[in-house]
C-alpha positions as CSV (number, residue, x, y, z in Angstrom):
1,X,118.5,102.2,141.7
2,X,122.1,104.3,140.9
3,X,123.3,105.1,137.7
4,X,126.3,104.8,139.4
5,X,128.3,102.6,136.0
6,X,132.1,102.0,136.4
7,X,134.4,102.6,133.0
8,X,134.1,99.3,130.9
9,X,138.4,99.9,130.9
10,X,137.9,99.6,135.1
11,X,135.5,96.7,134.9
12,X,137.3,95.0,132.1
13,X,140.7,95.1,134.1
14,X,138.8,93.1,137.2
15,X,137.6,90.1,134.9
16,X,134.5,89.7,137.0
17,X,131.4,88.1,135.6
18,X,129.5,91.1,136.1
19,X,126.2,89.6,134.8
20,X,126.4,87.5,137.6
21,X,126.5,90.4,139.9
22,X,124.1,92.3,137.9
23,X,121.9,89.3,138.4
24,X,122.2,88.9,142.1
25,X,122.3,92.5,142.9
26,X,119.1,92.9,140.6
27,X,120.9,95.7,138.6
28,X,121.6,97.9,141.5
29,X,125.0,99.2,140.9
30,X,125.8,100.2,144.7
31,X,124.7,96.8,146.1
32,X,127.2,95.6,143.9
33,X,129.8,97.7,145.3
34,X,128.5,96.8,148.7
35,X,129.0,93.3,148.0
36,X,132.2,93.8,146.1
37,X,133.8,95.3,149.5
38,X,132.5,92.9,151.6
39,X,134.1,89.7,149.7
40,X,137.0,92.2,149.9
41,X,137.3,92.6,153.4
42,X,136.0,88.5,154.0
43,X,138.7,87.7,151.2
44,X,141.6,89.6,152.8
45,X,140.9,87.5,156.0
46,X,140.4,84.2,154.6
47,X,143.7,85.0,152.3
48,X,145.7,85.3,155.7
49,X,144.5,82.2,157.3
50,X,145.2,80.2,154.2
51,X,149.0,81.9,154.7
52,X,149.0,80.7,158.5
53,X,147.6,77.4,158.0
54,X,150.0,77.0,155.4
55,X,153.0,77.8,157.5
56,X,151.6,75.3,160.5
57,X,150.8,72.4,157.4
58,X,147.5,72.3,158.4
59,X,146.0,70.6,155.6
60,X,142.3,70.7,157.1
61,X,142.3,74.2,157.8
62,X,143.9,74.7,154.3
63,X,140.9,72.6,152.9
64,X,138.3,75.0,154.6
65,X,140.0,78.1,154.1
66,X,140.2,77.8,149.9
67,X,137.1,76.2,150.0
68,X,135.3,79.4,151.6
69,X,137.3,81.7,149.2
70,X,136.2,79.5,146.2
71,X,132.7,80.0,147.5
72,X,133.1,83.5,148.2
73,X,134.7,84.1,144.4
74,X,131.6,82.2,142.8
75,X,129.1,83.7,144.7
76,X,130.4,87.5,143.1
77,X,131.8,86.1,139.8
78,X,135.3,86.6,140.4
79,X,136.0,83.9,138.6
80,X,139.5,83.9,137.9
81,X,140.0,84.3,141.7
82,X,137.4,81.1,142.2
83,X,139.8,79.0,139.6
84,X,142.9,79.5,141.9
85,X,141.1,78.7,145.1
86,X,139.8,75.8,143.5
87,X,143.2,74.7,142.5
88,X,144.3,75.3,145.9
89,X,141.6,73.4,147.7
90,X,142.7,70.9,145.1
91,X,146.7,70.8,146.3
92,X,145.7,70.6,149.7
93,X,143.5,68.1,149.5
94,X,146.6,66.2,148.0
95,X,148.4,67.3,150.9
96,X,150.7,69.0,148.8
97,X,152.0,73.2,149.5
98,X,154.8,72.9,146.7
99,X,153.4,76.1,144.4
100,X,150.5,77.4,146.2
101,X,152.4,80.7,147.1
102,X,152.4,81.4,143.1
103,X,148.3,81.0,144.1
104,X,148.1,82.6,147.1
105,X,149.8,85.7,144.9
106,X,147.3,85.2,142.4
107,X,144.4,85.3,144.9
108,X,146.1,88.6,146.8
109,X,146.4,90.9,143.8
110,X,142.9,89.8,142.5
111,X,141.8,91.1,146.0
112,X,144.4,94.2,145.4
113,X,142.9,95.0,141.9
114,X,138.9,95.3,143.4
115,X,140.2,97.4,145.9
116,X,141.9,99.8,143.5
117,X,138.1,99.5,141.8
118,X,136.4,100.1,145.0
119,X,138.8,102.8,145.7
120,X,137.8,104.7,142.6
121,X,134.1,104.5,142.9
């Protein structure tokens, strides 16, 4: 195990449950970077086809798409990234895109702000 801590200013500014991670990482602060860059990198990919299916109006895809990133965002406790793709999986389901790109923006620069995190480790 690391002693590897971030600043409670750095970790404070991501809003992630970080007992969660502690939890599922069992206290080993480089897993948890580990799995911090790959929801990243799986994020940034699932954040572009959410962007494409929403430009073809593909509601299904849409559905899928925020449902893997709410998954994703649970699954690390980045919650407030979860509660947007929640909402989004919600509008879609509706079969509704008016507002989602005040989401999607939501979604990219909690992605943005990890990697600035990860960036500094």
């Amino acid at each position: 195990m690391s002693d590897l801590k971030p600043s409670t200013t750095d970790t404070d500014s991501l809003n992630l449950n970080w007992e969660h991670l502690h939890e599922i990482s069992d206290g080993d602060a480089e897993f948890e970077l580990e799995l911090l860059q790959m929801f990243v990198e799986d994020a940034q990919i699932h954040v572009e086809a959410t962007k494409e299916a929403i430009a073809n109006k593909d509601f299904r895809k849409l559905e899928q798409e925020t449902h893997h990133l709410k998954g994703a965002s649970a699954n690390v406790g980045a919650t407030p990234m979860q509660l947007a793709a929640q909402k989004l999986e919600q509008q879609f389901h509706q079969q509704k895109i008016e507002g989602s790109s005040d989401l999607i923006s939501q979604l990219e620069e909690f992605i943005n702000r990890i990697q600035s995190f990860l960036a500094k480790q």
